[in-house]
C-alpha positions as CSV (number, residue, x, y, z in Angstrom):
1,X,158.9,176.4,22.4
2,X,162.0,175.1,24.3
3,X,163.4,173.0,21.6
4,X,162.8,171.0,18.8
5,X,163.5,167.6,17.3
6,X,163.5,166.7,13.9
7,X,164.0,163.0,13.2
8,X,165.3,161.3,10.5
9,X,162.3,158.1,11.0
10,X,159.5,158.4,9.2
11,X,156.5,155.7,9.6
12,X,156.0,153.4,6.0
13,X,152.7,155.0,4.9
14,X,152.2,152.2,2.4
15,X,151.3,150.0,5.8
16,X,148.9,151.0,8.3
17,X,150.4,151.5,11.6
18,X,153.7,150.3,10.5
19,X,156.8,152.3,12.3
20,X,154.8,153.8,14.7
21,X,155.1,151.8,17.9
22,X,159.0,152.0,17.2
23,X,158.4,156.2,17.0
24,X,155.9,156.4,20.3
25,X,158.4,154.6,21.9
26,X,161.3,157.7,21.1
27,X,158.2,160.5,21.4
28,X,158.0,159.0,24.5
29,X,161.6,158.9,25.8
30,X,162.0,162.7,25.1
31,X,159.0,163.5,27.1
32,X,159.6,161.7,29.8
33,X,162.9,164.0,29.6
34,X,161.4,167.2,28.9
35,X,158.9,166.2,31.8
36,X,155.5,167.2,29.8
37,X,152.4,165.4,30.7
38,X,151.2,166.5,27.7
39,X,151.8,166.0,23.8
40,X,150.2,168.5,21.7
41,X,149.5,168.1,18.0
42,X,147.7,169.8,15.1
43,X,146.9,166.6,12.5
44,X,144.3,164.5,13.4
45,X,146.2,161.4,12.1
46,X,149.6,162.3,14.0
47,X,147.4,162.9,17.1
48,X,145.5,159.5,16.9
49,X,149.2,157.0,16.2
50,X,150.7,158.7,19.1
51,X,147.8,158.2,21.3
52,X,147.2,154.8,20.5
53,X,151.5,154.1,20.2
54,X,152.9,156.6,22.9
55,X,153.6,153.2,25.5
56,X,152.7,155.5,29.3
57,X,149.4,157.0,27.4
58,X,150.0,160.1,28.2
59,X,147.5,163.0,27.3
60,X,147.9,163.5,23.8
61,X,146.0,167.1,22.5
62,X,145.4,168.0,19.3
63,X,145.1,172.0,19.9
64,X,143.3,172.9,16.5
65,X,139.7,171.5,15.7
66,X,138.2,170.9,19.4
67,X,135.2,170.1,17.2
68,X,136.3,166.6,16.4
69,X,136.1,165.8,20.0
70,X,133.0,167.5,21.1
71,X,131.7,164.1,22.9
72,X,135.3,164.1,24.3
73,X,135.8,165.4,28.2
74,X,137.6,168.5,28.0
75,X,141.4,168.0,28.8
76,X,142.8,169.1,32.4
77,X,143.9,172.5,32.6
78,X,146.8,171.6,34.5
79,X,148.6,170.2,31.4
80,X,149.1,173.2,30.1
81,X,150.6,175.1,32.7
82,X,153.7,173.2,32.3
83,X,156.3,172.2,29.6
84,X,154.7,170.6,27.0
85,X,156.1,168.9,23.9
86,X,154.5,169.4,20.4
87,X,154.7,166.7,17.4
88,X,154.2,167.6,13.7
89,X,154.8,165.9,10.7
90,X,157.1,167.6,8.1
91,X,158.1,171.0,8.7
92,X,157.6,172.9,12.1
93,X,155.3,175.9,10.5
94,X,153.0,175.8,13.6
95,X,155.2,178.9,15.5
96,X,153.1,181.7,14.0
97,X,149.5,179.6,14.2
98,X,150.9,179.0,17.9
99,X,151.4,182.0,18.8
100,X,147.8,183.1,17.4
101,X,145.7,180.7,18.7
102,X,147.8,181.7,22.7
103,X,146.8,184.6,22.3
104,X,143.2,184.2,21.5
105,X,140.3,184.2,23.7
106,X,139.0,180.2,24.0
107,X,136.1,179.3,22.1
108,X,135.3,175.9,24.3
């Protein structure tokens, strides 16, 4: 992890997809800094928003659960050789499940 960015925005969960273009959009301004081609996530929900509201489309990854996307194409290798930016909701405890699942064989 080189960094991390906590915001102060949170979406309006009482309307569906409210807030979120307006939060792709700034995901997607510090990307394009960090230079990822990649966005990885852990929560399904988080993963399909930014997909959907992340204006370049760029790969977004959610790195737990592979299951969900079993009909899916398996994502390039190449975006993980690189910097790569991860996006959580609430508080970042995904350092030691990170640093578990690195070091784990693959199971795809």
């Amino acid at each position: 992890m080189s960094g991390l960015f906590r915001s102060q925005y949170r979406p309006d969960r009482t309307r569906l997809g409210a807030g979120w273009p307006e939060l792709g959009a700034a995901m997607d301004e510090i990307r394009e800094r960090l230079g990822a081609p990649v966005i990885l996530t852990t929560d399904y929900r988080v993963n399909a928003w930014l997909s959907f509201y992340v204006p370049s489309r760029p790969a977004v990854e959610q790195i737990e659960t592979r299951i969900r996307y079993v009909n899916a194409p398996e994502p390039d290798p190449a975006l993980f050789r690189g910097t790569m930016m991860y996006v959580c909701e609430g508080d970042a405890t995904f350092k030691s499940r990170w640093s578990a699942r690195a070091s784990a064989p693959s199971n795809r």
